[in-house]
C-alpha positions as a LaTeX table, in Angstrom:
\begin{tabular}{lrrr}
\hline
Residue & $x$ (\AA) & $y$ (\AA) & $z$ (\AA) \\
\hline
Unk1 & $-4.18$ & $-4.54$ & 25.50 \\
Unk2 & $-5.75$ & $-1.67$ & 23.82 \\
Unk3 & $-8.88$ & $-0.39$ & 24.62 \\
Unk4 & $-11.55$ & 0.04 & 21.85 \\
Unk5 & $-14.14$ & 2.89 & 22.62 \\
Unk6 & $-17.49$ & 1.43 & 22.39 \\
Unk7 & $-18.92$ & 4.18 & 20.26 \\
Unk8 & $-16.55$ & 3.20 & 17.43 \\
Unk9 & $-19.33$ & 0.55 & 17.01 \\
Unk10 & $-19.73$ & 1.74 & 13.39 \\
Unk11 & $-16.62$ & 2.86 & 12.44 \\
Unk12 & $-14.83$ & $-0.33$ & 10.79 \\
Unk13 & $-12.30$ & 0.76 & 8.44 \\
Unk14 & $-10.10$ & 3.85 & 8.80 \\
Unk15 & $-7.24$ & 5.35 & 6.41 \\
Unk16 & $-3.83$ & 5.21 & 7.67 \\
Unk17 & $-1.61$ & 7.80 & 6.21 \\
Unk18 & 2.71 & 7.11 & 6.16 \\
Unk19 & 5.25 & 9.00 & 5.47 \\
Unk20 & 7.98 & 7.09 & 6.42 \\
Unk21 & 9.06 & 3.70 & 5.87 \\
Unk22 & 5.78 & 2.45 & 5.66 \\
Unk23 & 5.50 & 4.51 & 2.41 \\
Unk24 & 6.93 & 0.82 & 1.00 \\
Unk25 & 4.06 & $-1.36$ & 0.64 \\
Unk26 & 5.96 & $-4.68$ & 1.80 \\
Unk27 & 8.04 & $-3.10$ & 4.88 \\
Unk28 & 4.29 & $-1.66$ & 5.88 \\
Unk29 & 2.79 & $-5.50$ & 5.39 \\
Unk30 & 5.04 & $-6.62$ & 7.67 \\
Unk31 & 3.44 & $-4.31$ & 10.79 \\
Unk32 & 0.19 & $-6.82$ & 9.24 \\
Unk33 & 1.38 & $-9.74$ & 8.68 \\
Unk34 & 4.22 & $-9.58$ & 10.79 \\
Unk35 & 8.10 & $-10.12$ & 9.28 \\
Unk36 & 11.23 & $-8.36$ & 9.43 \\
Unk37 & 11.27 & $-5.51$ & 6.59 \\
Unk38 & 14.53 & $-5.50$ & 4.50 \\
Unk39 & 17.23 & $-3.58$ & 6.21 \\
Unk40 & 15.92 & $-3.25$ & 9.57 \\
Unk41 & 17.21 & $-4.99$ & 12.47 \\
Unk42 & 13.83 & $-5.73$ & 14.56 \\
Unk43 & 10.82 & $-8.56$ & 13.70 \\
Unk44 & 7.99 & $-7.22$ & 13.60 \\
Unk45 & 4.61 & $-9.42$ & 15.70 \\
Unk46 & 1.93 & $-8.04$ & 12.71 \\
Unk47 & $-1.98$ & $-7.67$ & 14.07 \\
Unk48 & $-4.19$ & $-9.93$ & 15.12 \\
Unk49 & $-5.93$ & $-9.75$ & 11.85 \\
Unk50 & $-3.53$ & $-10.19$ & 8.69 \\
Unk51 & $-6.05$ & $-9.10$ & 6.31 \\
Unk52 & $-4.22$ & $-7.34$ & 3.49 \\
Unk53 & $-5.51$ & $-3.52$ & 3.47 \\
Unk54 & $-9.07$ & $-3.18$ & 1.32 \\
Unk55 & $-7.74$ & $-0.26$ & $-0.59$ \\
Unk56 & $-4.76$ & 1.98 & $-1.13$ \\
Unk57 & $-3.55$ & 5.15 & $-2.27$ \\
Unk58 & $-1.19$ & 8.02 & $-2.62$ \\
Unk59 & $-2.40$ & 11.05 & $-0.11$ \\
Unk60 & $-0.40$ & 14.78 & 0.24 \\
Unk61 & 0.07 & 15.82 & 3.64 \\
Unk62 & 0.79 & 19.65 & 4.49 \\
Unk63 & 3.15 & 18.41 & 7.30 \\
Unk64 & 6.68 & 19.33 & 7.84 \\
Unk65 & 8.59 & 16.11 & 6.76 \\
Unk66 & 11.49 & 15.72 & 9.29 \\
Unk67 & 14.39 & 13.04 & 10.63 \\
Unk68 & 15.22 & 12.93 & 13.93 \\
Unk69 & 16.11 & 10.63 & 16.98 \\
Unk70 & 17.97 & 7.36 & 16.73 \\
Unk71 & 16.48 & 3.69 & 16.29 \\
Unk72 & 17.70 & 0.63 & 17.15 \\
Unk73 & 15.27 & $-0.70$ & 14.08 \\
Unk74 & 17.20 & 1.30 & 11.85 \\
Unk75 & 21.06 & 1.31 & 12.62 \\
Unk76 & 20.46 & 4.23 & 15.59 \\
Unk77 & 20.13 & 6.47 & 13.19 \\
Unk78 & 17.40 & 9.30 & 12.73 \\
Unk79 & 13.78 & 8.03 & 11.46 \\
Unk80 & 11.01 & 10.41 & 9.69 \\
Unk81 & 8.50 & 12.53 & 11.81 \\
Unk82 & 5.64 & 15.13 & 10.98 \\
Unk83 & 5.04 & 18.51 & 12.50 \\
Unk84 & 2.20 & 18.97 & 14.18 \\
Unk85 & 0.56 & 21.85 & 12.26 \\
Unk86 & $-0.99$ & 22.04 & 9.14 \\
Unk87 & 0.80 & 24.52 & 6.52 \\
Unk88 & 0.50 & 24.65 & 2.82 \\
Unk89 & 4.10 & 25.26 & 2.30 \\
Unk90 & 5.20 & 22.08 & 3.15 \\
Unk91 & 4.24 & 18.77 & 0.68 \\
Unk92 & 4.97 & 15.58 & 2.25 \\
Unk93 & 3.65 & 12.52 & $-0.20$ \\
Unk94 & 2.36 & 9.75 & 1.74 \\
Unk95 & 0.55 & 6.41 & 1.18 \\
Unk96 & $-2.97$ & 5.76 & 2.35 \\
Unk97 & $-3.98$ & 2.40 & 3.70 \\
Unk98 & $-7.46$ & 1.58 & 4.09 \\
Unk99 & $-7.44$ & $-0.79$ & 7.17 \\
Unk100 & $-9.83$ & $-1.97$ & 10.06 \\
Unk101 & $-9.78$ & $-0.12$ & 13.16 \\
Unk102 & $-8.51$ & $-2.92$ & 15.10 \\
Unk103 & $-5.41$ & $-3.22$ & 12.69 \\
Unk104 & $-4.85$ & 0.56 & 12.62 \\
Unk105 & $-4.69$ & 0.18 & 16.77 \\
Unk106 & $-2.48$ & $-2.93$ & 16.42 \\
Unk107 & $-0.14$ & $-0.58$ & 14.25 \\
Unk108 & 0.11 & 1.70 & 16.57 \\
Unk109 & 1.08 & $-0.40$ & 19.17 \\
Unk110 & 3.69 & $-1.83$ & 17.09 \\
Unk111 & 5.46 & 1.83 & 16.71 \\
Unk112 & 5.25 & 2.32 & 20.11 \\
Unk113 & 6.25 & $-0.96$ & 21.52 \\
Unk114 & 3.68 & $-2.99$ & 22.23 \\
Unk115 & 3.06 & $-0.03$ & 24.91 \\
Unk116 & $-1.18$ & $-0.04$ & 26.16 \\
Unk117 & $-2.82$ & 2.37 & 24.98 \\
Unk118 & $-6.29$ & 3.73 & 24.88 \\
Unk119 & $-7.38$ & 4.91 & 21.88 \\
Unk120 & $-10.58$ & 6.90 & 21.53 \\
Unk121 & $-11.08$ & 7.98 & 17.90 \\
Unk122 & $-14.46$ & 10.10 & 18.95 \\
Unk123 & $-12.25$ & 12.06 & 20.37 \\
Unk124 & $-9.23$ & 12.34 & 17.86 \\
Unk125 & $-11.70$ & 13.09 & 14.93 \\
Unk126 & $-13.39$ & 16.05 & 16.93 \\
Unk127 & $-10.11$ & 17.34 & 18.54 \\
Unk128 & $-7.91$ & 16.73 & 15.64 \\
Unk129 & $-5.49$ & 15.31 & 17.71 \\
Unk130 & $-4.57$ & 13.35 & 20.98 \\
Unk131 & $-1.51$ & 12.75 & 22.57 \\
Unk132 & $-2.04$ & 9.07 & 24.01 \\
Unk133 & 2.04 & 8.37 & 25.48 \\
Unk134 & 5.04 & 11.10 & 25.61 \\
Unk135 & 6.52 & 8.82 & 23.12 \\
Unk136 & 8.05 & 8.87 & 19.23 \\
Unk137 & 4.79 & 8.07 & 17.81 \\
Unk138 & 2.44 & 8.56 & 20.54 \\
Unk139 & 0.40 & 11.32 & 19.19 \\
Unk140 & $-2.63$ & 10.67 & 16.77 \\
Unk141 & $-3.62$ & 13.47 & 14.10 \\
Unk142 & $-6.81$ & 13.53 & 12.24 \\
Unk143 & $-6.40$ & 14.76 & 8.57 \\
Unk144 & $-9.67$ & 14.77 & 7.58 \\
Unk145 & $-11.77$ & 12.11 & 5.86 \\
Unk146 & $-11.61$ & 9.92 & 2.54 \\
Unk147 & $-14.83$ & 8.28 & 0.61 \\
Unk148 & $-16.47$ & 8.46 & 4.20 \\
Unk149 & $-13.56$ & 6.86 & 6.37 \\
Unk150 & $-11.05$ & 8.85 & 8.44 \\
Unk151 & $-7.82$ & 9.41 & 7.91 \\
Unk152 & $-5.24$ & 9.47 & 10.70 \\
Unk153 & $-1.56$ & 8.87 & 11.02 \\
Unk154 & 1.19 & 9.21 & 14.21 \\
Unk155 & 3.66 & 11.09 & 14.79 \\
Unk156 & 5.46 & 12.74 & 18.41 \\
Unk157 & 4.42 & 15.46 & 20.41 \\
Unk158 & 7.74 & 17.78 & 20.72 \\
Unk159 & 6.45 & 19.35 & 17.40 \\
Unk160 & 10.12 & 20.07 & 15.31 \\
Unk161 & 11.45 & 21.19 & 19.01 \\
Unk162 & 14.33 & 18.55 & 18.18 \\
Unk163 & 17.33 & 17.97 & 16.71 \\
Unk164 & 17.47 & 16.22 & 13.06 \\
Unk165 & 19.38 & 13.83 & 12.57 \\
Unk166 & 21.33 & 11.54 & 9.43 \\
Unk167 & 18.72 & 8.40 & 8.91 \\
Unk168 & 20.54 & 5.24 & 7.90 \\
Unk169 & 21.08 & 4.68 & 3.92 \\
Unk170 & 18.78 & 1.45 & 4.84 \\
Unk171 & 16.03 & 3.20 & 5.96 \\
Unk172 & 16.94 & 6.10 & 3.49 \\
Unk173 & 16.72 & 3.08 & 0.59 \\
Unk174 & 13.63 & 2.09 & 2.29 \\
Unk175 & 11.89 & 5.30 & 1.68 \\
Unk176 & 13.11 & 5.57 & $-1.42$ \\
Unk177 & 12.08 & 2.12 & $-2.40$ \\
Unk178 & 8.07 & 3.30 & $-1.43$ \\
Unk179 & 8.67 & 7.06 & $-3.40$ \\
Unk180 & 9.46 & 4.91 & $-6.67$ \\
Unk181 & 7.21 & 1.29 & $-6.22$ \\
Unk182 & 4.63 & 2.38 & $-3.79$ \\
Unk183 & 3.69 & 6.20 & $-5.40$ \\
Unk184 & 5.85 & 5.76 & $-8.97$ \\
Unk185 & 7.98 & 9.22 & $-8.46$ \\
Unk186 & 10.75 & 9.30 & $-10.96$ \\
Unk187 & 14.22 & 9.25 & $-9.83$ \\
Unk188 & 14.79 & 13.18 & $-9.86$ \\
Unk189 & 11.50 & 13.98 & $-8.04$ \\
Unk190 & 12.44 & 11.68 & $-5.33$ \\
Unk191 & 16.02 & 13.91 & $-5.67$ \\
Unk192 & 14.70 & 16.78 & $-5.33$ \\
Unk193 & 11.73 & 15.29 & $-2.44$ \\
Unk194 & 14.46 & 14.20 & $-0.36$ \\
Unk195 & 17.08 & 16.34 & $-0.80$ \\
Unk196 & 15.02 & 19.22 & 0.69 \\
Unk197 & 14.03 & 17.13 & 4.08 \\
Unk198 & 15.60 & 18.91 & 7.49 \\
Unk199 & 17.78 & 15.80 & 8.62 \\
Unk200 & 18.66 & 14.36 & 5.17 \\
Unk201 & 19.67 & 17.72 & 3.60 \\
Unk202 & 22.27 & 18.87 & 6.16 \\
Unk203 & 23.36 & 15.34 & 6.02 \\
Unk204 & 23.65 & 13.96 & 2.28 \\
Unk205 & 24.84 & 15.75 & $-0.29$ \\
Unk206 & 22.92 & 14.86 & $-3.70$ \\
Unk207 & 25.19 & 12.51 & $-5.53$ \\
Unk208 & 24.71 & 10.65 & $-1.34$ \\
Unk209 & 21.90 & 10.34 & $-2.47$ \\
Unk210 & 21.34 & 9.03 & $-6.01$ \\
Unk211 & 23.54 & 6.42 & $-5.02$ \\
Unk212 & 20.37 & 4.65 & $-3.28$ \\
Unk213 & 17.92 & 5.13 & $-5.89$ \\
\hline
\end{tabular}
């Protein structure tokens, strides 16, 4: 189970922030409704509460945008990461989901496994971050807050001390599909977006990649 801290008592609805496949709005349903996205090769349980999210929008993150690892939901190839700090070189686009704590906590369990985890957002909001499990997605950032509700999203603790590596053209296509139907990019910004990305741009050459869009 995951543990709810009980000073969170007034804190019902938080912003989660992705950057990766959950960019597209149905693979990122089926973390709440449960499902198996399109392309991926693991079902996915959803949250307790299916709820659709209340609101939604499209959110800039000054986060290095990376690919690395390999997973078995996505053909063992690499899958998208943030750095850990802040810098206003780097422009990741993401999508916000507003969502109730309890379904934010259900989503991360989902990226990490259904692994426990105790999750005290008191303390991510004042520390700006907590590593909860040495895991891919075990680390919680706070980026600030949104019409009164905080924004948060996951990523892993090695902080770009990793190597990239090639993600799958399915979860490439799923990305892409979230750029173009999720945030409305047209097909050369998500070209150039992409193209750019440590992991995808030692690894597809550009024609690579308008081939998925």
């Amino acid at each position: 189970m995951i543990v709810i801290d009980s000073r969170l008592e007034n804190i019902k609805y938080v912003w989660y922030a992705s950057y990766g496949s959950n960019l597209s709005r149905d693979r990122f349903l089926c973390y709440i409704k449960g499902g198996k996205p399109k392309g991926a090769e693991k079902l996915e349980v959803g949250c307790k509460d299916k709820s659709l999210p209340v609101k939604e929008t499209t959110y800039i993150m000054h986060y290095l945008l990376y690919f690395a690892k390999s997973s078995d939901r996505w053909q063992n190839k690499g899958v998208a990461f943030i750095g850990l700090n802040e810098d206003e070189k780097y422009y990741t686009y993401s999508r916000k989901y507003l969502i109730t704590v309890e379904q934010f906590m259900d989503v991360v369990k989902q990226e990490n496994n259904g692994a426990v985890l105790n999750i005290d957002l008191i303390d991510i909001i004042k520390n700006g971050s907590k590593t909860l499990r040495d895991s891919w997605y075990g680390t919680i950032l706070y980026l600030g807050e949104d019409d009164g509700y905080p924004v948060l999203t996951f990523t892993a603790d090695w902080d770009l001390d990793v190597p990239y590596n090639k993600p799958s053209e399915e979860y490439l296509s799923m990305i892409i599909n979230g750029l173009k139907t999720t945030l409305e990019l047209k097909d050369t910004e998500v070209l150039n977006y992409l193209s750019s990305k440590p992991g995808v741009a030692d690894n597809y050459n550009r024609n690579e990649i308008e081939k998925l869009l």
